[in-house]
C-alpha positions as CSV (number, residue, x, y, z in Angstrom):
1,X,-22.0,-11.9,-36.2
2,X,-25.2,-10.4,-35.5
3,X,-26.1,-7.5,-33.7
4,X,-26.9,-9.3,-30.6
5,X,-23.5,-10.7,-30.4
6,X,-21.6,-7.5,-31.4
7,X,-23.6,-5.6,-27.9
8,X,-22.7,-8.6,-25.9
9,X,-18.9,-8.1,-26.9
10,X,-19.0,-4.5,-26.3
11,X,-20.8,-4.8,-22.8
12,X,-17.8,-7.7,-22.1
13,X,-15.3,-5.5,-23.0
14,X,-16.5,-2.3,-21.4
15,X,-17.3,-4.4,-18.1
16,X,-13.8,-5.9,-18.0
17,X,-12.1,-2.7,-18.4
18,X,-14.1,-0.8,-16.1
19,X,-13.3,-3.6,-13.6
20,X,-9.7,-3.8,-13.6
21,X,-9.7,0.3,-13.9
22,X,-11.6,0.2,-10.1
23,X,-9.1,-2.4,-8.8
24,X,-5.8,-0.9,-10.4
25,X,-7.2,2.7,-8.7
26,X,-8.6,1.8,-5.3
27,X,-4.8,-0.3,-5.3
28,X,-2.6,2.8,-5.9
29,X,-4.5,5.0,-3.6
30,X,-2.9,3.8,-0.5
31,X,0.6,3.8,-2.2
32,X,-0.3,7.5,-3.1
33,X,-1.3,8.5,0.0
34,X,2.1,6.7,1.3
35,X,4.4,8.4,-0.6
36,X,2.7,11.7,0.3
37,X,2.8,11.7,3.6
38,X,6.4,10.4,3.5
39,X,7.5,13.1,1.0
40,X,6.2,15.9,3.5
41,X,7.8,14.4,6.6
42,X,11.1,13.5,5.0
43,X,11.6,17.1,3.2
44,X,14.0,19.8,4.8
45,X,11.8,23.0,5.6
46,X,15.2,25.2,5.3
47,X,16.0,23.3,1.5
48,X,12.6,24.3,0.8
49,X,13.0,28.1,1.8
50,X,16.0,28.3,0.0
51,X,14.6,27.0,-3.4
52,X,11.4,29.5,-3.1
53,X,13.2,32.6,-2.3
């Protein structure tokens, strides 16, 4: 395997996982941002004062 060959594998590899890392993020954002906004408007404010006191 030359060195041309070894760069081209590296630059596959690196672009593949850099690809699926921007799809797998910009996915879960809107789940996060879901699940955040549903945890602070299904929480009970007087639970909450309870466990910080």
């Amino acid at each position: 395997m030359s060195a041309a060959d070894l760069a081209r594998l590296h630059f596959a590899a690196t672009t593949g996982i850099h690809w699926l890392f921007v799809i797998l993020t910009m996915g879960l954002v809107p789940i996060v941002a879901i699940m955040h906004t549903w945890a602070t408007f299904t929480r009970d404010l007087a639970k909450a004062a309870v466990r910080s006191a």
